[in-house]
PQR file of N, CA, C, O and H, with PARSE charges and radii, in Angstrom:
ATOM      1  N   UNK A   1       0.346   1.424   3.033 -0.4000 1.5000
ATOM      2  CA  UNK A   1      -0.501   1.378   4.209 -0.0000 2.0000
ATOM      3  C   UNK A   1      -0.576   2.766   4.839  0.5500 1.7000
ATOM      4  O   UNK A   1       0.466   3.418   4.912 -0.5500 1.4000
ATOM      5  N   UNK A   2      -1.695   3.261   5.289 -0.4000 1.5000
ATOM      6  CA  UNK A   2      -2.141   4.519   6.177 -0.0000 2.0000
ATOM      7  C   UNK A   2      -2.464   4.141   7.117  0.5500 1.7000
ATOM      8  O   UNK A   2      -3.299   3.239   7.187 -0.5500 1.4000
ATOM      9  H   UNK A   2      -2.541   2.731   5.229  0.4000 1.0000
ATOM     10  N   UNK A   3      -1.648   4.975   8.688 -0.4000 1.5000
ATOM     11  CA  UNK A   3      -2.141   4.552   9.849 -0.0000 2.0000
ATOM     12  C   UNK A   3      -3.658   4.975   9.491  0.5500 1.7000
ATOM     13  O   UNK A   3      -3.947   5.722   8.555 -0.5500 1.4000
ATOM     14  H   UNK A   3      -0.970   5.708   8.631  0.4000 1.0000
ATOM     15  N   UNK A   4      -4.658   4.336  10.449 -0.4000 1.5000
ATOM     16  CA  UNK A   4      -6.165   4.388  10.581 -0.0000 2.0000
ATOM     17  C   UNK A   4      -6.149   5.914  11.631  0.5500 1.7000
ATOM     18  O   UNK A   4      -7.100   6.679  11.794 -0.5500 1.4000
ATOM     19  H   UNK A   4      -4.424   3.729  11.209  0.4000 1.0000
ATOM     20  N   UNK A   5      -5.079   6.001  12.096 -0.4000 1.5000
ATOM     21  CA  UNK A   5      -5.802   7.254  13.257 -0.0000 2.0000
ATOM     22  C   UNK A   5      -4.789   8.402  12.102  0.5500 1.7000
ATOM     23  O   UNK A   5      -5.744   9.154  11.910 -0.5500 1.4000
ATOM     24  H   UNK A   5      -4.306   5.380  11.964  0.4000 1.0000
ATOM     25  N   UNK A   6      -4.216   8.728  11.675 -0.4000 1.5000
ATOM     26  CA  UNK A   6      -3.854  10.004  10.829 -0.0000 2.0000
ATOM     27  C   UNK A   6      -5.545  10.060   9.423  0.5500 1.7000
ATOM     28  O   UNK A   6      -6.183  10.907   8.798 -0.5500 1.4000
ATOM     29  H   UNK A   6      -3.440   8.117  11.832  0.4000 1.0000
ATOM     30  N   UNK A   7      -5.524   8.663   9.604 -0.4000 1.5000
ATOM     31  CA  UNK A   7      -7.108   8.718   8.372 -0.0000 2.0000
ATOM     32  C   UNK A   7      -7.918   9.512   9.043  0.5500 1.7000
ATOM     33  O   UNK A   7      -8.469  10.455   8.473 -0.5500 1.4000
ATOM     34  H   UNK A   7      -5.006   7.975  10.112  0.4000 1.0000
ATOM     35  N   UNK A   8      -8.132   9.213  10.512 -0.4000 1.5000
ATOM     36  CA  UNK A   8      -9.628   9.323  10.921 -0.0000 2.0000
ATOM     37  C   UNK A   8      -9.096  11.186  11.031  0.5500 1.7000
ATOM     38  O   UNK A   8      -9.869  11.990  10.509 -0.5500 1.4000
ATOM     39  H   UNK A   8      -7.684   8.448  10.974  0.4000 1.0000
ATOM     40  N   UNK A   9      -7.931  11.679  11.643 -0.4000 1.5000
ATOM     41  CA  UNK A   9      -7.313  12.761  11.772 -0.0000 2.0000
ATOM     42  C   UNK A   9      -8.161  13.815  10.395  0.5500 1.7000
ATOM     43  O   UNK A   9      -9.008  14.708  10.409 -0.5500 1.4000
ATOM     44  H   UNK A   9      -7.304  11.026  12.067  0.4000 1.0000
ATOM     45  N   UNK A  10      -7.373  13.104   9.324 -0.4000 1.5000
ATOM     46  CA  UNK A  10      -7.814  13.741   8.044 -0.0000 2.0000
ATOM     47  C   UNK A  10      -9.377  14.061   7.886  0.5500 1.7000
ATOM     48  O   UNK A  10      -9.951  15.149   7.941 -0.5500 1.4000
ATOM     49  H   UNK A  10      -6.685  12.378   9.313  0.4000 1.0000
ATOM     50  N   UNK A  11      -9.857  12.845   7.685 -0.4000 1.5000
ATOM     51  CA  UNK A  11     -11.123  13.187   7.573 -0.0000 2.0000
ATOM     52  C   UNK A  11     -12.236  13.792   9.136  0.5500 1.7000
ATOM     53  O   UNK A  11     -13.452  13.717   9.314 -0.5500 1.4000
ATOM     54  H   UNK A  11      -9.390  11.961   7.640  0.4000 1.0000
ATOM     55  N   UNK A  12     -11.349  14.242   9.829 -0.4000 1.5000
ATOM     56  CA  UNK A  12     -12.536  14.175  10.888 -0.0000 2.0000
ATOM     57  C   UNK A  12     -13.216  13.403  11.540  0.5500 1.7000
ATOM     58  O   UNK A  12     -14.237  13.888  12.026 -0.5500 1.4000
ATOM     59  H   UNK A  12     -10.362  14.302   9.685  0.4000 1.0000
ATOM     60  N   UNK A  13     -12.959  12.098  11.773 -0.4000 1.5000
ATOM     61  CA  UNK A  13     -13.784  11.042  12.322 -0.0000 2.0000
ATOM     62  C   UNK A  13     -13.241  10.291  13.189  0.5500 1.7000
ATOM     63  O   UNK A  13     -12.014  10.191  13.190 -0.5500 1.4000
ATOM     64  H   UNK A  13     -12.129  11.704  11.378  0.4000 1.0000
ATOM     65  N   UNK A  14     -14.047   9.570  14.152 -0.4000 1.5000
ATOM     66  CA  UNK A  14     -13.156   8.720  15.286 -0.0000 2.0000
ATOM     67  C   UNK A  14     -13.168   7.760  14.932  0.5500 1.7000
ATOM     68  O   UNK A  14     -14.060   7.181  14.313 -0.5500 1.4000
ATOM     69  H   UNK A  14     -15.043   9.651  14.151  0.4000 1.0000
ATOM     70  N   UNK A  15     -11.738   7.243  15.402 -0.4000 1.5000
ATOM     71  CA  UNK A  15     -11.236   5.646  15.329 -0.0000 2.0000
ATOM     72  C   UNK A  15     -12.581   4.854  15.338  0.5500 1.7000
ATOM     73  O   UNK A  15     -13.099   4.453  14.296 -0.5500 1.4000
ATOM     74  H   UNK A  15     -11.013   7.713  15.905  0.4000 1.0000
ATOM     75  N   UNK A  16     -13.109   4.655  16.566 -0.4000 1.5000
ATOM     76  CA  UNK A  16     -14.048   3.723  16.520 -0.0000 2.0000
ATOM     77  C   UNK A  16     -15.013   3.766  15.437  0.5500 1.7000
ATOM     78  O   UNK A  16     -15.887   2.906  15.542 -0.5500 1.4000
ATOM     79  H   UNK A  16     -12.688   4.981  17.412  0.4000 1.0000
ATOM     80  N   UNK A  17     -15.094   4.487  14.479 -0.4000 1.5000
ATOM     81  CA  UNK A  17     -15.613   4.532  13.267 -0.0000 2.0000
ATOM     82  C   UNK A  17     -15.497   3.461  12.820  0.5500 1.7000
ATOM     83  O   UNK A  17     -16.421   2.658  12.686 -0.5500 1.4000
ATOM     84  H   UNK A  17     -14.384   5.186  14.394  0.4000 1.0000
ATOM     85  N   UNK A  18     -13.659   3.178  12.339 -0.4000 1.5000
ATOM     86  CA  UNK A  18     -13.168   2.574  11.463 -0.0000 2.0000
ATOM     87  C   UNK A  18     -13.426   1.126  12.374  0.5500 1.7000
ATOM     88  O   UNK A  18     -13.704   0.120  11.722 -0.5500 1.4000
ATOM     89  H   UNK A  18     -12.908   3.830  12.447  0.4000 1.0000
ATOM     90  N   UNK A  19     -13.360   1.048  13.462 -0.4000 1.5000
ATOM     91  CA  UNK A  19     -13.570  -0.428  14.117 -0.0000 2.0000
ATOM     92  C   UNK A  19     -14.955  -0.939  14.222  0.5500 1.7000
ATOM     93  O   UNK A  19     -15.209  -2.073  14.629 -0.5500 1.4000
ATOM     94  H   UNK A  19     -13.134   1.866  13.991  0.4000 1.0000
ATOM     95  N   UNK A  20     -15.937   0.013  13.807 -0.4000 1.5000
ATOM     96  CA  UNK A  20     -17.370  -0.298  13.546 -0.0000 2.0000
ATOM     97  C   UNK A  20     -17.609  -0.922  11.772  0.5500 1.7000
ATOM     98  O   UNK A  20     -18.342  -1.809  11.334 -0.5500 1.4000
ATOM     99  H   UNK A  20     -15.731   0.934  13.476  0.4000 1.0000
ATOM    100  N   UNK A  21     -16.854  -0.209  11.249 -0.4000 1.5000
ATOM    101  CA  UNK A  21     -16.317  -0.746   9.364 -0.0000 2.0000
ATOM    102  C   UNK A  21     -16.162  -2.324   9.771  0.5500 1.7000
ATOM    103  O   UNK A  21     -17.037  -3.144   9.493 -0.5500 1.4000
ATOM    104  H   UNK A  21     -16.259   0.512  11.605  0.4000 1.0000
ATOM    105  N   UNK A  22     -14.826  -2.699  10.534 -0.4000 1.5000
ATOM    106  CA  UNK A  22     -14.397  -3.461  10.453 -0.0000 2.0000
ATOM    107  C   UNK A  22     -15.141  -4.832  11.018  0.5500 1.7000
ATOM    108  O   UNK A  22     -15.243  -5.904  10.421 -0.5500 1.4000
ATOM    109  H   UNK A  22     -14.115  -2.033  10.760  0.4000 1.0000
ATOM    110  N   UNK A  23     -15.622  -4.499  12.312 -0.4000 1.5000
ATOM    111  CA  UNK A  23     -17.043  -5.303  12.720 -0.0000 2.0000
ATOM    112  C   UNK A  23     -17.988  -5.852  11.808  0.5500 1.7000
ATOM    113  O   UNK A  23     -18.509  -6.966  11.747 -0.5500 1.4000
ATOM    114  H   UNK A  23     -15.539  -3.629  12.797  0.4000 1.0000
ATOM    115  N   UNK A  24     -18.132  -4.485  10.879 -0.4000 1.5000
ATOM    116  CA  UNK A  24     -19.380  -5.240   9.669 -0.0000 2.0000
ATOM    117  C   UNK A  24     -18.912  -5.789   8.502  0.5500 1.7000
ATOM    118  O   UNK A  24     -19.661  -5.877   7.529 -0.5500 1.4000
ATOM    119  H   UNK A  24     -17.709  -3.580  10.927  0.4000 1.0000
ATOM    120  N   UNK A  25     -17.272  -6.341   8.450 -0.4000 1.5000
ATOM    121  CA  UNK A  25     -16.518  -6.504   7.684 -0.0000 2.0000
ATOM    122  C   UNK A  25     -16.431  -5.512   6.342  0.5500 1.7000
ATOM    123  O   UNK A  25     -16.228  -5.976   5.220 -0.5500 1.4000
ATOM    124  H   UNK A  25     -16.663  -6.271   9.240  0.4000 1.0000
ATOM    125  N   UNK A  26     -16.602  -4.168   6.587 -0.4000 1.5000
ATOM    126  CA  UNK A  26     -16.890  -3.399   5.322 -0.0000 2.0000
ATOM    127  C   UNK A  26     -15.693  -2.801   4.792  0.5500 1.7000
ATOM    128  O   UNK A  26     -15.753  -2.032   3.833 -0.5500 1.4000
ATOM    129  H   UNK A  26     -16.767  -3.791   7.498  0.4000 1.0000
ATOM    130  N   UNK A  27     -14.500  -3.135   5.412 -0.4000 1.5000
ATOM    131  CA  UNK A  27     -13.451  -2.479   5.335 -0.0000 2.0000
ATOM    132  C   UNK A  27     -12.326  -3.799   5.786  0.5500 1.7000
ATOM    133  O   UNK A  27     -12.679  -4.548   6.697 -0.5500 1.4000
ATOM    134  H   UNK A  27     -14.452  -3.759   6.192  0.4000 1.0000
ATOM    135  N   UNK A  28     -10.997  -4.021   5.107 -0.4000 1.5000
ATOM    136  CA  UNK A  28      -9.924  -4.659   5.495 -0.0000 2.0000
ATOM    137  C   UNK A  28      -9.090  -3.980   5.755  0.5500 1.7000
ATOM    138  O   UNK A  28      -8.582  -3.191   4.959 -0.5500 1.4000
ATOM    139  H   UNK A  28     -10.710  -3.413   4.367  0.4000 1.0000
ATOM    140  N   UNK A  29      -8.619  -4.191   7.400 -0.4000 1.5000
ATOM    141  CA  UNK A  29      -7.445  -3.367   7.728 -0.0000 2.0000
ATOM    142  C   UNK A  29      -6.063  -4.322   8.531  0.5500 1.7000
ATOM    143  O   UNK A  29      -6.088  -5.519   8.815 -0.5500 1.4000
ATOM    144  H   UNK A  29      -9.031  -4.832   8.047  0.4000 1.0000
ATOM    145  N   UNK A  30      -5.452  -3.794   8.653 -0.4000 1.5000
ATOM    146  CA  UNK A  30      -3.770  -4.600   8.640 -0.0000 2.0000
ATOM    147  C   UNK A  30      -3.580  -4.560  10.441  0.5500 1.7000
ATOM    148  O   UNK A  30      -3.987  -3.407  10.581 -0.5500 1.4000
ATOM    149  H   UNK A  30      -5.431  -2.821   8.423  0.4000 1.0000
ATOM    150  N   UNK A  31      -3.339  -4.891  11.482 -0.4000 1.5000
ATOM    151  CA  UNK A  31      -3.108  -4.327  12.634 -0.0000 2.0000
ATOM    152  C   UNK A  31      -1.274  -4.730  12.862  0.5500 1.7000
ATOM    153  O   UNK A  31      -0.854  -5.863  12.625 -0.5500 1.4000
ATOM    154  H   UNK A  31      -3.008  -5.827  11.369  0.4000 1.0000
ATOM    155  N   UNK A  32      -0.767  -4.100  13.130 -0.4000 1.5000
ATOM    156  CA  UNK A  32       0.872  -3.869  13.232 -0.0000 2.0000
ATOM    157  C   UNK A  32       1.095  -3.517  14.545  0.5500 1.7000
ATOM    158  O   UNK A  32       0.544  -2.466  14.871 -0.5500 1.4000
ATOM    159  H   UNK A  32      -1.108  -3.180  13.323  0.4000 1.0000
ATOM    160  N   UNK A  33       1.812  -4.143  15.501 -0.4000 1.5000
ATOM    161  CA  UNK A  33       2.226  -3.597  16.269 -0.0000 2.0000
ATOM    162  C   UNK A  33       1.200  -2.478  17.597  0.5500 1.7000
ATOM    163  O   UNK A  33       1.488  -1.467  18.237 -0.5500 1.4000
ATOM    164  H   UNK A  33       2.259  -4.998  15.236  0.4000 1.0000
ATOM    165  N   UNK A  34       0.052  -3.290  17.503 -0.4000 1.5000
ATOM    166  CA  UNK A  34      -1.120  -2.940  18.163 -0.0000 2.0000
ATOM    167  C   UNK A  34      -1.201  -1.467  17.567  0.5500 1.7000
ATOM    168  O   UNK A  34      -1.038  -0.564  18.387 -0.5500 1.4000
ATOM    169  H   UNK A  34      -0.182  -4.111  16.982  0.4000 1.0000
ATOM    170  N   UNK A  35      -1.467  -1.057  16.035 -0.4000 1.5000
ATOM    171  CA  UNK A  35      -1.691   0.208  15.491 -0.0000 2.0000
ATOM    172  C   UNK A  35      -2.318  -0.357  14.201  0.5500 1.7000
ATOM    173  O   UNK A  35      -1.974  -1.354  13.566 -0.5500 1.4000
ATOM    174  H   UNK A  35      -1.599  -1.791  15.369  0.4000 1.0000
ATOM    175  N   UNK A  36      -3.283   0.483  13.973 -0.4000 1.5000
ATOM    176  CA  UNK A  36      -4.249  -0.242  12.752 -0.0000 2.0000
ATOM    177  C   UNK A  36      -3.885   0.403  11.845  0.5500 1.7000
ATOM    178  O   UNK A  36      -3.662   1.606  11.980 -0.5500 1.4000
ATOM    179  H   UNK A  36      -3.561   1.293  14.490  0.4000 1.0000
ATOM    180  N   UNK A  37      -3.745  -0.185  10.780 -0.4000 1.5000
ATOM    181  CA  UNK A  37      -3.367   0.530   9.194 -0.0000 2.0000
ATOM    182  C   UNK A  37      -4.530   0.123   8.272  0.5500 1.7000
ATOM    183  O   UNK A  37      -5.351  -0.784   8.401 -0.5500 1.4000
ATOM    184  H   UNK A  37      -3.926  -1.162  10.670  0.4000 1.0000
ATOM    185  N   UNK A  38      -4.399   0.882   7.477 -0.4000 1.5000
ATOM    186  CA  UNK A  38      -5.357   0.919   6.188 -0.0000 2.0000
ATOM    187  C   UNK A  38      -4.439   0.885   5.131  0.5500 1.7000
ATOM    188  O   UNK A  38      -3.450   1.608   5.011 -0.5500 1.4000
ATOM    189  H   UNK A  38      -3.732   1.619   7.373  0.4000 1.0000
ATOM    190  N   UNK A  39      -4.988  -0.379   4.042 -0.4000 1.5000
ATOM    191  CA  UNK A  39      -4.473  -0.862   2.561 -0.0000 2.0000
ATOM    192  C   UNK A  39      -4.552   0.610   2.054  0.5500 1.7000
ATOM    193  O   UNK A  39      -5.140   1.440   2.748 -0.5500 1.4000
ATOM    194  H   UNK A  39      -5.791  -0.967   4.139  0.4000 1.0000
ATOM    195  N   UNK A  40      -4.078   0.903   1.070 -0.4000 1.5000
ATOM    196  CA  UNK A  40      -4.330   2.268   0.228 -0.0000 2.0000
ATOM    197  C   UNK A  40      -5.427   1.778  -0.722  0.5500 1.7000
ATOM    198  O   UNK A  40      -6.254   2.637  -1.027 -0.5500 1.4000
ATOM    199  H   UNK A  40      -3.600   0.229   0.507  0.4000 1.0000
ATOM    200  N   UNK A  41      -5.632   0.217  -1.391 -0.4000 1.5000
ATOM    201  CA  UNK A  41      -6.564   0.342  -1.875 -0.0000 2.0000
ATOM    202  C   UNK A  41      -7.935   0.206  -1.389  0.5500 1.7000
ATOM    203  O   UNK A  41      -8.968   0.105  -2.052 -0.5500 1.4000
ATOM    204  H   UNK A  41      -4.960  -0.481  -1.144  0.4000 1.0000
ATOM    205  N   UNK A  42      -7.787   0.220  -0.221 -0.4000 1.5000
ATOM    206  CA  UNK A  42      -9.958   0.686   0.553 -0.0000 2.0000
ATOM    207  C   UNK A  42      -9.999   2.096   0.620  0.5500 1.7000
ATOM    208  O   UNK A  42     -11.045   2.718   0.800 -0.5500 1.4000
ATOM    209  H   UNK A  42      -6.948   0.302   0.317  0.4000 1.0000
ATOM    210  N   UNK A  43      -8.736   2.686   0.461 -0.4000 1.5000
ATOM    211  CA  UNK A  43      -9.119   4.095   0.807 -0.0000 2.0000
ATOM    212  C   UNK A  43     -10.511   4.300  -0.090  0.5500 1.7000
ATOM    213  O   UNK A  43     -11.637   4.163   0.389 -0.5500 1.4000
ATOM    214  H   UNK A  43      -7.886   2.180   0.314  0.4000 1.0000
ATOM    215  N   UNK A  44     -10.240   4.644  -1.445 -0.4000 1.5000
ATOM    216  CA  UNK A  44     -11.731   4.889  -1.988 -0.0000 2.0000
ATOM    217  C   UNK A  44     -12.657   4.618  -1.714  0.5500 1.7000
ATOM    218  O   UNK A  44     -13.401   5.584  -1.888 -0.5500 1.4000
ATOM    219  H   UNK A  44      -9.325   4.755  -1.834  0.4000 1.0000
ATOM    220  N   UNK A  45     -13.493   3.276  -1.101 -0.4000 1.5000
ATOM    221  CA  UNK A  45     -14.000   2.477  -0.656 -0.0000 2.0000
ATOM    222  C   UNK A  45     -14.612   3.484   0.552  0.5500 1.7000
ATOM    223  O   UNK A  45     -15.637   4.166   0.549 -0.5500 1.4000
ATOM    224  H   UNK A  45     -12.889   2.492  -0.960  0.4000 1.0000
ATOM    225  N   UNK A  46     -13.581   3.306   1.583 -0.4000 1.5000
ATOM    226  CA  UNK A  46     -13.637   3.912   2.737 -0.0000 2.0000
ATOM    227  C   UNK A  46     -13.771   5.502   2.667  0.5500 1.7000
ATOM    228  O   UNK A  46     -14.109   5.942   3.766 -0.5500 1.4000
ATOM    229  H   UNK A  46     -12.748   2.751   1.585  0.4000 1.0000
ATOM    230  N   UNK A  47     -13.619   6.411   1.778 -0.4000 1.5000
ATOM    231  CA  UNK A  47     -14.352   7.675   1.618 -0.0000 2.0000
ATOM    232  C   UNK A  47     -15.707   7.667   1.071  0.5500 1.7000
ATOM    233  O   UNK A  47     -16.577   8.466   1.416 -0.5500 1.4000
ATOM    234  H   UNK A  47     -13.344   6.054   0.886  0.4000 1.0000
ATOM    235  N   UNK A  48     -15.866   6.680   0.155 -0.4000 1.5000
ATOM    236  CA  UNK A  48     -17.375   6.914  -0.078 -0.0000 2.0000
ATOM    237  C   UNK A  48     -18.376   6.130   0.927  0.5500 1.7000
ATOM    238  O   UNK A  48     -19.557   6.093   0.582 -0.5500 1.4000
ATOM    239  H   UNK A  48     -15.159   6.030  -0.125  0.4000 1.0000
ATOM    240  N   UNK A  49     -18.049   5.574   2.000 -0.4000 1.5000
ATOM    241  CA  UNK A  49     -18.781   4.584   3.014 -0.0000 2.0000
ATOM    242  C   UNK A  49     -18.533   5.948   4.259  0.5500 1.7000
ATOM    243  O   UNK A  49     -19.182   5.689   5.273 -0.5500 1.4000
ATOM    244  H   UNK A  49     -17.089   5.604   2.280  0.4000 1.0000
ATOM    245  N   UNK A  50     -18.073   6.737   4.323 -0.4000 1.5000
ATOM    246  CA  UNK A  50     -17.864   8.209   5.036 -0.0000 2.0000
ATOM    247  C   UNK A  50     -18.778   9.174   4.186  0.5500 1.7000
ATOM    248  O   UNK A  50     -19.217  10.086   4.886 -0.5500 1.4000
ATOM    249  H   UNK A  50     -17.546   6.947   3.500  0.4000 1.0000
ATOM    250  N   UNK A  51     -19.111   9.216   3.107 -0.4000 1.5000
ATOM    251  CA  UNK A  51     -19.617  10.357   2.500 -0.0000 2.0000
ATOM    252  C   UNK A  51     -21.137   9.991   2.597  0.5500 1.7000
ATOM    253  O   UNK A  51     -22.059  10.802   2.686 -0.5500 1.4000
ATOM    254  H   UNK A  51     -18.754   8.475   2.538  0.4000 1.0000
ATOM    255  N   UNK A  52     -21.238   8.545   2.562 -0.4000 1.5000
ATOM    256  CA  UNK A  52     -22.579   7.790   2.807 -0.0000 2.0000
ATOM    257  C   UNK A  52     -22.986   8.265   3.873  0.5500 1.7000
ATOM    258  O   UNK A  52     -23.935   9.048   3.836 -0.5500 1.4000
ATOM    259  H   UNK A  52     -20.488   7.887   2.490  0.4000 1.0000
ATOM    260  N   UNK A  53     -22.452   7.962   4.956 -0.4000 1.5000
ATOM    261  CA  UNK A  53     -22.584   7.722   6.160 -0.0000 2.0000
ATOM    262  C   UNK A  53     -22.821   9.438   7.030  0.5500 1.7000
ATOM    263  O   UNK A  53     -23.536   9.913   7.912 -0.5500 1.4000
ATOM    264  H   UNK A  53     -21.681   7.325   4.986  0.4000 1.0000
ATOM    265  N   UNK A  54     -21.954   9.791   6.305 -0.4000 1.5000
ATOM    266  CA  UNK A  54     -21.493  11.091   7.810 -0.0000 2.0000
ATOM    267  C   UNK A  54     -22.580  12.593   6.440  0.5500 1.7000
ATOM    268  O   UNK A  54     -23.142  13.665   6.662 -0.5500 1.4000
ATOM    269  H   UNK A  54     -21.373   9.405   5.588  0.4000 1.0000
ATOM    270  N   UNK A  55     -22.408  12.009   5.556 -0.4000 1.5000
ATOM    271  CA  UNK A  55     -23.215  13.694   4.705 -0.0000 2.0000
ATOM    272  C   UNK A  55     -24.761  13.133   4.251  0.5500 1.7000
ATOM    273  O   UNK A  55     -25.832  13.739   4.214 -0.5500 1.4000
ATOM    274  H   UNK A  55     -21.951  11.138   5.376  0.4000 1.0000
ATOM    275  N   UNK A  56     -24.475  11.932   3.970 -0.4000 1.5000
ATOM    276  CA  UNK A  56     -26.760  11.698   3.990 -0.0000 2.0000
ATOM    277  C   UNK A  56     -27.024  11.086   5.001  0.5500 1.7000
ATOM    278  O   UNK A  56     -28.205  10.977   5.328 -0.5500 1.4000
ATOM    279  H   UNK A  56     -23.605  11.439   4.000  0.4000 1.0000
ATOM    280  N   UNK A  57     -25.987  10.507   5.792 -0.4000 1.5000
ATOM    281  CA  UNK A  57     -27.132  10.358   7.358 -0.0000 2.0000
ATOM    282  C   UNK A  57     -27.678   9.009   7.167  0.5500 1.7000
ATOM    283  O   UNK A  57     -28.734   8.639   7.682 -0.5500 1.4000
ATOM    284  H   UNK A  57     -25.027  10.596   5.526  0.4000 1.0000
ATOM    285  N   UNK A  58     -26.813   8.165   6.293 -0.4000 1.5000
ATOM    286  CA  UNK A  58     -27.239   6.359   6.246 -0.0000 2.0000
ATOM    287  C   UNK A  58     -26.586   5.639   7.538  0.5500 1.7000
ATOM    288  O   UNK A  58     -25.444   5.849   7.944 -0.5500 1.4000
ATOM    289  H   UNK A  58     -25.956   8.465   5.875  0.4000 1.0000
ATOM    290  N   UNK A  59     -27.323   4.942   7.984 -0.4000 1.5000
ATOM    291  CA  UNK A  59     -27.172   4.409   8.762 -0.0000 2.0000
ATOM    292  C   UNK A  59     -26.125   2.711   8.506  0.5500 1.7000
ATOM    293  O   UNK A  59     -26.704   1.855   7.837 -0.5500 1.4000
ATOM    294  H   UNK A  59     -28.251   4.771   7.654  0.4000 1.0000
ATOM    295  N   UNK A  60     -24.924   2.415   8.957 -0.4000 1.5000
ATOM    296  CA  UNK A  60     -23.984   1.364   8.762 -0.0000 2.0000
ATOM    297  C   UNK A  60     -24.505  -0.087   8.188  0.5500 1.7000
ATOM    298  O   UNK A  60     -23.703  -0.958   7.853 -0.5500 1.4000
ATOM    299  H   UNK A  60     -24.453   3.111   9.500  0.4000 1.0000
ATOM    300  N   UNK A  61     -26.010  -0.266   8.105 -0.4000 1.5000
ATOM    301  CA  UNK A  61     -26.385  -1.009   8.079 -0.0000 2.0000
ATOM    302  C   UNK A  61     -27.269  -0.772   6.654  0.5500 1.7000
ATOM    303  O   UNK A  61     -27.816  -1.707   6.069 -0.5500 1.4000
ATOM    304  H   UNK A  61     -26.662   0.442   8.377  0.4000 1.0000
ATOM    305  N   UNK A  62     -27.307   0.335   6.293 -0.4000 1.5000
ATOM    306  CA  UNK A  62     -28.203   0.903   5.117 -0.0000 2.0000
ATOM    307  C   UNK A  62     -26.683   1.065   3.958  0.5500 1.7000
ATOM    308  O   UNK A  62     -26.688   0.791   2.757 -0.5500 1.4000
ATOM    309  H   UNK A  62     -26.863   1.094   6.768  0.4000 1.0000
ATOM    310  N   UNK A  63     -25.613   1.529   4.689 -0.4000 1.5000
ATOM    311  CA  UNK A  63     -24.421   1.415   3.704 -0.0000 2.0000
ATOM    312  C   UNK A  63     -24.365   0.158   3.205  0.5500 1.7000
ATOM    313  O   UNK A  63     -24.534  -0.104   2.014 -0.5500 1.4000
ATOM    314  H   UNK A  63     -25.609   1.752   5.664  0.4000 1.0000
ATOM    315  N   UNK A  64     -24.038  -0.976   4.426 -0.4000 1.5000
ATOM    316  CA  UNK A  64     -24.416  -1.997   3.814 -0.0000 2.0000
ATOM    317  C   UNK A  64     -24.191  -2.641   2.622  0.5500 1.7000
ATOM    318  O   UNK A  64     -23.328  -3.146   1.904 -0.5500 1.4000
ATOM    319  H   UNK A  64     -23.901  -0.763   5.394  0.4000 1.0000
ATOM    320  N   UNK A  65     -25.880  -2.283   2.789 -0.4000 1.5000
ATOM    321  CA  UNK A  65     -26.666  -2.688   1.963 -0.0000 2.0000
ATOM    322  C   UNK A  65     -26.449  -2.418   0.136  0.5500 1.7000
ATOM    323  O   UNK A  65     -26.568  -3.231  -0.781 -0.5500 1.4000
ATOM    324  H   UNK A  65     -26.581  -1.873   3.372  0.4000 1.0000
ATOM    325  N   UNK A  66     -26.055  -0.795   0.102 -0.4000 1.5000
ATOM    326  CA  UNK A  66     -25.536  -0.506  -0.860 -0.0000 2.0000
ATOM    327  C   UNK A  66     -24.792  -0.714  -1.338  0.5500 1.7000
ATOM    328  O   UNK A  66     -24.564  -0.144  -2.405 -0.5500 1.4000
ATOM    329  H   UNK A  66     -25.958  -0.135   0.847  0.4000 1.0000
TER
END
């Protein structure tokens, strides 16, 4: 498990990112101790739904889709 805020740290992005993932169920994450973790296996998942998102400018709903 990866805390979600050292993720968002790494890649540059805010938490509420990852709680907008999770809203559109696009992502499964663990909550512990009121601190959100990430499975290691969405990581992949969850970089290319960031590379979607944040470098061509798709919109959460156009990821989606994909």
């Amino acid at each position: 498990m990866v805390p979600a805020s050292e993720f968002c740290i790494h890649h540059n992005i805010e938490l509420s990112f990852i709680h907008s993932l999770r809203e559109y169920d696009m992502i499964q994450t663990v909550v512990k101790e009121e601190r959100i973790y990430l499975p290691v296996s969405e990581l992949p998942r969850l970089e290319k739904i960031i590379r979607l998102h944040f470098d061509l400018d798709i919109n959460l709903e156009g990821v989606e889709t994909i």
